[in-house]
VEXLUMBA-684176 format. One line per field, with one value per atom (N, C-alpha, C, O, CB): atom name; residue in one letter; x, y, z. Coordinates in nm, 2 decimals, always signed. Atoms other than C-alpha are relative to their C-alpha. Glycine has a CB too. Layout:
BEGIN
atom = [CA;...]
type = [a;...]
x = [X;...]
y = [Y;...]
z = [Z;...]
***
This chain:
BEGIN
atom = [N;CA;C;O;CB;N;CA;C;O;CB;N;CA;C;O;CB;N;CA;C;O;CB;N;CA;C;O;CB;N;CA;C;O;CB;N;CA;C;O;CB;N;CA;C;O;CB;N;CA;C;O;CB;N;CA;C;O;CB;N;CA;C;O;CB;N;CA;C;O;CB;N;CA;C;O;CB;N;CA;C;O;CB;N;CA;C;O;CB;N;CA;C;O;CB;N;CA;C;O;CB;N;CA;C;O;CB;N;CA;C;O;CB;N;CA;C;O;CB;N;CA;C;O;CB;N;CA;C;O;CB;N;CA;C;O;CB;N;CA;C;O;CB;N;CA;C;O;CB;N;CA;C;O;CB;N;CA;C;O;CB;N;CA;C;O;CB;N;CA;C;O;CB;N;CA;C;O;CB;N;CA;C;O;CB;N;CA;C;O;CB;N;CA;C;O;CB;N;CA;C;O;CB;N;CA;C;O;CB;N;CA;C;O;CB;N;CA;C;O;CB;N;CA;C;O;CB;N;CA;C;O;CB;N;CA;C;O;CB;N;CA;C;O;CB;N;CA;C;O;CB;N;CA;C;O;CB;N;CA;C;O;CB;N;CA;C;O;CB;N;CA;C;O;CB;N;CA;C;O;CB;N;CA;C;O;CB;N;CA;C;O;CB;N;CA;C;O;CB;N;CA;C;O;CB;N;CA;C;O;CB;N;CA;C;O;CB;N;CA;C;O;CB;N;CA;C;O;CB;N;CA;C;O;CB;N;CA;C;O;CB;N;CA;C;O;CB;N;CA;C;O;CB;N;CA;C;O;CB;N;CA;C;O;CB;N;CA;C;O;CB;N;CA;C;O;CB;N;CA;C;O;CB;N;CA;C;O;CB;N;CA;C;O;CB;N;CA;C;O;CB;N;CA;C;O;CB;N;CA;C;O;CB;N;CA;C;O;CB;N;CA;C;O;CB;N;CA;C;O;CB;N;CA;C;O;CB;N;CA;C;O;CB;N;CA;C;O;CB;N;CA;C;O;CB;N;CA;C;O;CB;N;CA;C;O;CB;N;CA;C;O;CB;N;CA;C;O;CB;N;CA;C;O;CB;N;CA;C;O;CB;N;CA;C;O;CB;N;CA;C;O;CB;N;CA;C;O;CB;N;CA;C;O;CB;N;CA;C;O;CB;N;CA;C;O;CB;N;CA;C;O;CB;N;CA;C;O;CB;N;CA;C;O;CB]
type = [x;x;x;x;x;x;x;x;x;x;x;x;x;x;x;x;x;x;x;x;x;x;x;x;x;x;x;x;x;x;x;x;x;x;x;x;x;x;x;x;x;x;x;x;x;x;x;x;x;x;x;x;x;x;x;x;x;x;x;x;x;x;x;x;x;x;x;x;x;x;x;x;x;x;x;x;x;x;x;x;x;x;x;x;x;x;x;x;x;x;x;x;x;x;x;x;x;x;x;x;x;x;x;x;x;x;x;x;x;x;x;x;x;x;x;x;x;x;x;x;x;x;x;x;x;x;x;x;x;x;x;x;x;x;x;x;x;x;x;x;x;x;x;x;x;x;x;x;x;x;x;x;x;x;x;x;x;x;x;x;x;x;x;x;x;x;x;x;x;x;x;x;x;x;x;x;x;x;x;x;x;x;x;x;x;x;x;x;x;x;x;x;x;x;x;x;x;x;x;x;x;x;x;x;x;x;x;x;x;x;x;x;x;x;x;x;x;x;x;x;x;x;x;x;x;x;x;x;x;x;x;x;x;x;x;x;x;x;x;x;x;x;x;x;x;x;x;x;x;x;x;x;x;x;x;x;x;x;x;x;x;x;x;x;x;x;x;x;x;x;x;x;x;x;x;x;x;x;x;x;x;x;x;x;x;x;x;x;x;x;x;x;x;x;x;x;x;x;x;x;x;x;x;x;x;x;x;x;x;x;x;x;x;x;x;x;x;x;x;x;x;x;x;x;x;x;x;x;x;x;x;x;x;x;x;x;x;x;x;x;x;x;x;x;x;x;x;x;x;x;x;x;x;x;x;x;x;x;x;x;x;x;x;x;x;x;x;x;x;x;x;x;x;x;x;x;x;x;x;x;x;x;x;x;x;x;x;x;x;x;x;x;x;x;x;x;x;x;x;x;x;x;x;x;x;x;x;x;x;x;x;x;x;x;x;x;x;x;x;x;x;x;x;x;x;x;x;x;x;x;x;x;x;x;x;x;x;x;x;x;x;x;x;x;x;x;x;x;x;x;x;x;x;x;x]
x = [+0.06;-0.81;-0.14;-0.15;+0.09;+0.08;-1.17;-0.04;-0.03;-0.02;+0.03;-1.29;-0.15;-0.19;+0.04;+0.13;-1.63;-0.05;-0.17;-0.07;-0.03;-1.56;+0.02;+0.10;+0.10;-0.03;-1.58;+0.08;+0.07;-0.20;-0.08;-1.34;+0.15;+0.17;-0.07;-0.11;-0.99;+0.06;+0.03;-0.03;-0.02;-0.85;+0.18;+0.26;-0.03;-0.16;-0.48;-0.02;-0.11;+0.07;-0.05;-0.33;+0.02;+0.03;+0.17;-0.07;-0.23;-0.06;-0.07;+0.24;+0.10;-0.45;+0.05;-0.04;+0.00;-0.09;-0.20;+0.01;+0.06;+0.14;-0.01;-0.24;+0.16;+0.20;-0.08;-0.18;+0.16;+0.04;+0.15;+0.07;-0.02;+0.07;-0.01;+0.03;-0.08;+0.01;-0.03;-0.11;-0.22;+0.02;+0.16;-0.30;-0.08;-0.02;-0.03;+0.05;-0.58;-0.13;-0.14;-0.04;+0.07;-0.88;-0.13;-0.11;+0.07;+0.11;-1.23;-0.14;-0.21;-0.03;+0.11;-1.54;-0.08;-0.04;+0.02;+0.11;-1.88;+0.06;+0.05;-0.03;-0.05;-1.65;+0.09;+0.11;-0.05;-0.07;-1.42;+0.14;+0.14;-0.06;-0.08;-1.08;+0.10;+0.16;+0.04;-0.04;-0.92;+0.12;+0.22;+0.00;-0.16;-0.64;-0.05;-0.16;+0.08;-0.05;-0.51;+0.02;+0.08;-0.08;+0.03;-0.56;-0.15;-0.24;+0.02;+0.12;-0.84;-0.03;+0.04;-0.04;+0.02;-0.96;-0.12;-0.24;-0.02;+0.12;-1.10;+0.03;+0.13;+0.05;+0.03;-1.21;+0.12;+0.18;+0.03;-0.06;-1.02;+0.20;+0.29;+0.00;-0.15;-0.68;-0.02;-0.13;+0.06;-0.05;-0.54;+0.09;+0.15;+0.07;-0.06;-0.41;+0.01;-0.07;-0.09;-0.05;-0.24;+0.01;+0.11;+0.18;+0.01;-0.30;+0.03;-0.05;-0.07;-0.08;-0.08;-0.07;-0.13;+0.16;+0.04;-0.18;+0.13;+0.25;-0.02;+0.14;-0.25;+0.00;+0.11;-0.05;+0.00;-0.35;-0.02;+0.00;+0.13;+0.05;-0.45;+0.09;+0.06;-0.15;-0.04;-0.19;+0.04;+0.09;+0.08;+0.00;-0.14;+0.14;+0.23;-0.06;-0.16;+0.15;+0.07;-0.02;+0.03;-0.02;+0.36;+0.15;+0.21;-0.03;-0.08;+0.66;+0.11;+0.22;+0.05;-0.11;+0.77;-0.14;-0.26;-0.02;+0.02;+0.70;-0.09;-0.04;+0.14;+0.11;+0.38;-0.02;+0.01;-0.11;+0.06;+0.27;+0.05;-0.04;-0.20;-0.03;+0.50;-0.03;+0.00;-0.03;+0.06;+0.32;+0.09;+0.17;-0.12;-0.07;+0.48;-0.09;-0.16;+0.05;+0.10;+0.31;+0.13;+0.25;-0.12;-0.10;+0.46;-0.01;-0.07;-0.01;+0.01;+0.50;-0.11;-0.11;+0.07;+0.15;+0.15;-0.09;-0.21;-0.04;+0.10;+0.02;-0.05;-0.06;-0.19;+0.09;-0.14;+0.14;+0.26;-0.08;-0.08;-0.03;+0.06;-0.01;-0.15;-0.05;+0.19;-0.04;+0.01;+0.15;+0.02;+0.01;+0.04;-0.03;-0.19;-0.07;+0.20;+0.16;+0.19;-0.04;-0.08;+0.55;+0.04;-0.04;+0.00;-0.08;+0.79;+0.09;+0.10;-0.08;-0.08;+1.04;-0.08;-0.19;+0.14;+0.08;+0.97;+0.11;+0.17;-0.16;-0.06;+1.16;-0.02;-0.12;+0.06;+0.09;+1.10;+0.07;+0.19;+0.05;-0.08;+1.17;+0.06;+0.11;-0.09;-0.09;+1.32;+0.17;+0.26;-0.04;-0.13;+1.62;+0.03;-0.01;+0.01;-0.06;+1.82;+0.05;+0.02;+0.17;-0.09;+2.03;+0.03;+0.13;+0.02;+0.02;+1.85;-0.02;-0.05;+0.13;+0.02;+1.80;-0.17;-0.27;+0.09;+0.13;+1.54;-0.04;+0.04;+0.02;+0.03;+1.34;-0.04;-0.12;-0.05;+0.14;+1.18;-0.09;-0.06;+0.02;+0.12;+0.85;-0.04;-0.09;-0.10;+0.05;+0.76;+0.07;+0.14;-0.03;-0.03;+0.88;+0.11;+0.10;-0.17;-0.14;+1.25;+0.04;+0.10;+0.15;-0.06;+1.25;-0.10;-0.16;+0.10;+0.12;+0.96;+0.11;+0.19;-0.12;-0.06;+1.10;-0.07;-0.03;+0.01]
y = [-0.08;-5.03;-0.06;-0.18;+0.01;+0.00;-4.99;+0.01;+0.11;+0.05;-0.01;-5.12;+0.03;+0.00;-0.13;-0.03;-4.99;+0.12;+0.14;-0.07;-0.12;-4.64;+0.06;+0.02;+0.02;-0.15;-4.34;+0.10;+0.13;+0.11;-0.14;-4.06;-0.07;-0.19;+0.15;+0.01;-4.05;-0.13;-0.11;+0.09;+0.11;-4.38;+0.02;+0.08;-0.14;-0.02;-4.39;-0.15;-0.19;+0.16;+0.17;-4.78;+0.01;-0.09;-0.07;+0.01;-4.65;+0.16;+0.26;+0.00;-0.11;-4.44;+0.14;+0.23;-0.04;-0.11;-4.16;+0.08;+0.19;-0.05;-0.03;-4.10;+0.01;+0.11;+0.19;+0.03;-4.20;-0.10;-0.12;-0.06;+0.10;-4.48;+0.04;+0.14;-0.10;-0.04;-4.52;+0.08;+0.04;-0.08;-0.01;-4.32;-0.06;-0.11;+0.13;+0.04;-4.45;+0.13;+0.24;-0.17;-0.06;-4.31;-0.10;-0.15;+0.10;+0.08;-4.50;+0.04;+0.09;-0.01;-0.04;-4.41;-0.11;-0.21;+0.07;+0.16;-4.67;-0.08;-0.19;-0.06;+0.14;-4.89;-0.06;-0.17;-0.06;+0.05;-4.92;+0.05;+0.15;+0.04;-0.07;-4.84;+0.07;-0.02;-0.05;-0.10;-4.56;-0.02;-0.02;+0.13;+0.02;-4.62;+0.09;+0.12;-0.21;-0.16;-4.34;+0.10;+0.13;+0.05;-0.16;-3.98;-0.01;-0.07;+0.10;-0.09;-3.84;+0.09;+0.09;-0.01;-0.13;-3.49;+0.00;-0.01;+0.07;+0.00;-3.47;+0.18;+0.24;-0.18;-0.11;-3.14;+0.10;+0.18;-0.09;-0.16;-2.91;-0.07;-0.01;+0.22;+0.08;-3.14;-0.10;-0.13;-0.06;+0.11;-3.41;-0.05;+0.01;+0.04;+0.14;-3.74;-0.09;-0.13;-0.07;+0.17;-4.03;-0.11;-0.09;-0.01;+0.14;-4.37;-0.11;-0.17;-0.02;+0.09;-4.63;-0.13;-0.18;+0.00;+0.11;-4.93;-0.12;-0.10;+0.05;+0.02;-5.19;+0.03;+0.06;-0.13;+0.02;-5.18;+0.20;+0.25;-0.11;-0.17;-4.76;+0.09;+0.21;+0.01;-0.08;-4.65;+0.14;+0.12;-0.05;-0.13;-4.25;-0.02;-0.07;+0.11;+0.00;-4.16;+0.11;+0.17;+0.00;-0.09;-3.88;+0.07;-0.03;-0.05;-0.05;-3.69;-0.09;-0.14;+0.04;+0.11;-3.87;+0.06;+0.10;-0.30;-0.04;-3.79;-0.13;-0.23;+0.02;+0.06;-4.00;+0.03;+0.15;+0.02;-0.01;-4.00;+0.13;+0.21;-0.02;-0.13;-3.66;+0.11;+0.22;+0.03;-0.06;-3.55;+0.02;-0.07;-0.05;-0.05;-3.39;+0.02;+0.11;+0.13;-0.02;-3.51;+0.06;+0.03;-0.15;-0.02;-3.33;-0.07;-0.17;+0.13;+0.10;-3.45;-0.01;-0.10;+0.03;+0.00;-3.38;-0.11;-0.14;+0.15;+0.10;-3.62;+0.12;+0.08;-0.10;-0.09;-3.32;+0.02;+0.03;+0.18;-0.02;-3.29;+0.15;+0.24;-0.01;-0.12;-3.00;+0.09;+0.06;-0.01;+0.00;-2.76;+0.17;+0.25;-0.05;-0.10;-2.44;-0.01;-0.11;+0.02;-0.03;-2.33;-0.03;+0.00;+0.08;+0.02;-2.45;-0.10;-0.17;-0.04;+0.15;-2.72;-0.15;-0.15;+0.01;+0.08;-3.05;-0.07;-0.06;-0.04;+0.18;-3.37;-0.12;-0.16;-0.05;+0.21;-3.75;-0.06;-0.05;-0.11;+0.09;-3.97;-0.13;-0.21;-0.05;+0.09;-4.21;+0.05;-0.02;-0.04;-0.06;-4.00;+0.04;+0.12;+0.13;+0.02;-4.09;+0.18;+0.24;-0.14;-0.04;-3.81;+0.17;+0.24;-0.04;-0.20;-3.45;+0.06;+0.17;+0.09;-0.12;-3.29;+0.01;-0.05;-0.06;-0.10;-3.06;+0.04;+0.12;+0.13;-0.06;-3.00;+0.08;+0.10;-0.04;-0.12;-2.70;-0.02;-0.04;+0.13;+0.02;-2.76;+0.11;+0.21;-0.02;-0.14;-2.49;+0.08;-0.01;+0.10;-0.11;-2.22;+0.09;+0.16;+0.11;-0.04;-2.13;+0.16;+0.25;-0.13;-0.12;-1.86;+0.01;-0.07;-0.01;-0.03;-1.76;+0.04;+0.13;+0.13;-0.02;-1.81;+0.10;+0.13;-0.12]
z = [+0.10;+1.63;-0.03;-0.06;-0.13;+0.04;+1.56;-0.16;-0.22;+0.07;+0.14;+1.21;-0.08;-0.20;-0.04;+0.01;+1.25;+0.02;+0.00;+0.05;-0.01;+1.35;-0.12;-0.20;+0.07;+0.15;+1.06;+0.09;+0.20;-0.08;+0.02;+1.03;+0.06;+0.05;+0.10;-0.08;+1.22;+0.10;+0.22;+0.07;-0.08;+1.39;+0.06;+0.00;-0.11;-0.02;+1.57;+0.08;+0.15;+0.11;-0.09;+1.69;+0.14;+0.22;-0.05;-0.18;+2.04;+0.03;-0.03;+0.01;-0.09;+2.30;-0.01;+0.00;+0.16;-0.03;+2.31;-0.13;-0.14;+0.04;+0.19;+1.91;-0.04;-0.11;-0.06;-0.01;+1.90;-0.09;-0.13;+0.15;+0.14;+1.65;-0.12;-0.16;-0.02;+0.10;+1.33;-0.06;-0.02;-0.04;+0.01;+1.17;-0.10;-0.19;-0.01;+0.09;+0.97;-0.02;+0.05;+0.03;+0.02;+0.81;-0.07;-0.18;-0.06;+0.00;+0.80;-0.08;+0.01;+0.12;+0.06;+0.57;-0.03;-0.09;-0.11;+0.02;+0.59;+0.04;-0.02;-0.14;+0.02;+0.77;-0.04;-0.01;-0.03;+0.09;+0.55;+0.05;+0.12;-0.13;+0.01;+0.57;-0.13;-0.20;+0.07;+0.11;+0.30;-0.07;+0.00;+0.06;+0.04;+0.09;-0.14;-0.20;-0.03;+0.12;-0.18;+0.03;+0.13;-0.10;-0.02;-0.21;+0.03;-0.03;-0.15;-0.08;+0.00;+0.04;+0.14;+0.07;-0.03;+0.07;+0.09;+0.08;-0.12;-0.13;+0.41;+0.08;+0.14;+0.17;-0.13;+0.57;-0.03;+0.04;+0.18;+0.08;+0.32;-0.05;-0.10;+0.18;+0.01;+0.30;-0.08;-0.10;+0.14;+0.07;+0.07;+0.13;+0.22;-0.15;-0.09;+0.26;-0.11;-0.20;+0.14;+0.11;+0.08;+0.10;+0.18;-0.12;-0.03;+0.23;-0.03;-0.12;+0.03;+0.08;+0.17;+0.01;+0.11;+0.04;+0.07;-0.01;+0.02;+0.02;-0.16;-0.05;+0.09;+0.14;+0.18;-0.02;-0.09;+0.43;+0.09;+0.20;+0.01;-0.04;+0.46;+0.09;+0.10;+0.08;-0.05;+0.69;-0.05;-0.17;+0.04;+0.04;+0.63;+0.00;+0.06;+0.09;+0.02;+0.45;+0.05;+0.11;-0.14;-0.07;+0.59;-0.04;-0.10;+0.12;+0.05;+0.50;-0.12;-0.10;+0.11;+0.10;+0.15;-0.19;-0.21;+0.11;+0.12;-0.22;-0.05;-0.02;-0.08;+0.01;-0.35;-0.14;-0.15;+0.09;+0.17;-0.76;+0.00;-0.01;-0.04;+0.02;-0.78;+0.08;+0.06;-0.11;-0.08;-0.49;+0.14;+0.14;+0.02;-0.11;-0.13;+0.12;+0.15;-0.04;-0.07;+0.19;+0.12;+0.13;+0.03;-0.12;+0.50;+0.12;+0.12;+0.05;-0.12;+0.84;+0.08;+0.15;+0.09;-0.02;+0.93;-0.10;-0.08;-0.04;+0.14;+0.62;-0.10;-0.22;+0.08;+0.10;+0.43;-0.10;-0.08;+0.08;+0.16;+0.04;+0.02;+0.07;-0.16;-0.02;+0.06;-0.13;-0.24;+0.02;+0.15;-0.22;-0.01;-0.07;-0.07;-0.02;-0.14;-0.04;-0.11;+0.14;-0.03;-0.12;+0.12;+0.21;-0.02;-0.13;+0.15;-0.01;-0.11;+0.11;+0.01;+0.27;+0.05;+0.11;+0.09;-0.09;+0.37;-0.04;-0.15;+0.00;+0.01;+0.45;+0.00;+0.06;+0.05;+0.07;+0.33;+0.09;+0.11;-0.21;-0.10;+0.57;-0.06;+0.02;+0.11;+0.03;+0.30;+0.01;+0.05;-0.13;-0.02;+0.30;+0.16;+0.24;-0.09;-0.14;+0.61;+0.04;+0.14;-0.01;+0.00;+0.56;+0.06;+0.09;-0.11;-0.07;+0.69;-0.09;-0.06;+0.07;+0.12;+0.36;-0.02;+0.00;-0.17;-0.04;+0.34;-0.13;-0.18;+0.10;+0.13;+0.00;-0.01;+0.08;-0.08;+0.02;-0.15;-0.07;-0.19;-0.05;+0.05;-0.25;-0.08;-0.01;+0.10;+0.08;-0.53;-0.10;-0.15;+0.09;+0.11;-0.79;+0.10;+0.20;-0.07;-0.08;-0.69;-0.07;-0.01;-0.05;+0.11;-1.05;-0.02;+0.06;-0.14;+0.09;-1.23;-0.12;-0.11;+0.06;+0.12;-1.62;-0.08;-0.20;-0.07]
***
C-alpha cells in the first residue's frame, strides 16, 4: 500500500483486500463523502467499514452509508439476518 497516493487504495493488486481512502497523503478515518457517497473508516488505522451499523448509521456491502430504503446485512451477525433499513408504517 501506497501512503502517498490520493483517493482509492486496495492492500492486494486484485482489489480483494482491504480498502483505504487517502487525501494529502494522509490516510482517512470517519465519515467521508467522496464523489456523492458517505464512507466510514474505521479508527484507528482507516480501513473502510462495510456492511455493519456505525454511530446509528447502515453501511452496506459496498461501504456506502445506506440513506435510502432497503435491506442490508452486518457482518457482526454470524447468523444471515437481513435488516430493513427505513420506514416499515408511516404513523
Amino acid at each position: 500500500m501506497c501512503d502517498t497516493q490520493d483517493g482509492w487504495v486496495n492492500t492486494e493488486d486484485d482489489n480483494s483486500g482491504t480498502w483505504y481512502y487517502y487525501e494529502d497523503g494522509e490516510v482517512t478515518t470517519g465519515w467521508k463523502d467522496i464523489k456523492g457517497s458517505t464512507y466510514y473508516f474505521n479508527k484507528p488505522g482507516g480501513s473502510m467499514g462495510w456492511s455493519k451499523e456505525v454511530d446509528g448509521k447502515y453501511l452496506g456491502p459496498d461501504g456506502r452509508q445506506v440513506k435510502d430504503e432497503r435491506w442490508v446485512n452486518t457482518e457482526e451477525d454470524k447468523s444471515g439476518t437481513w435488516y430493513y433499513v427505513g420506514l416499515m408504517k408511516e404513523t
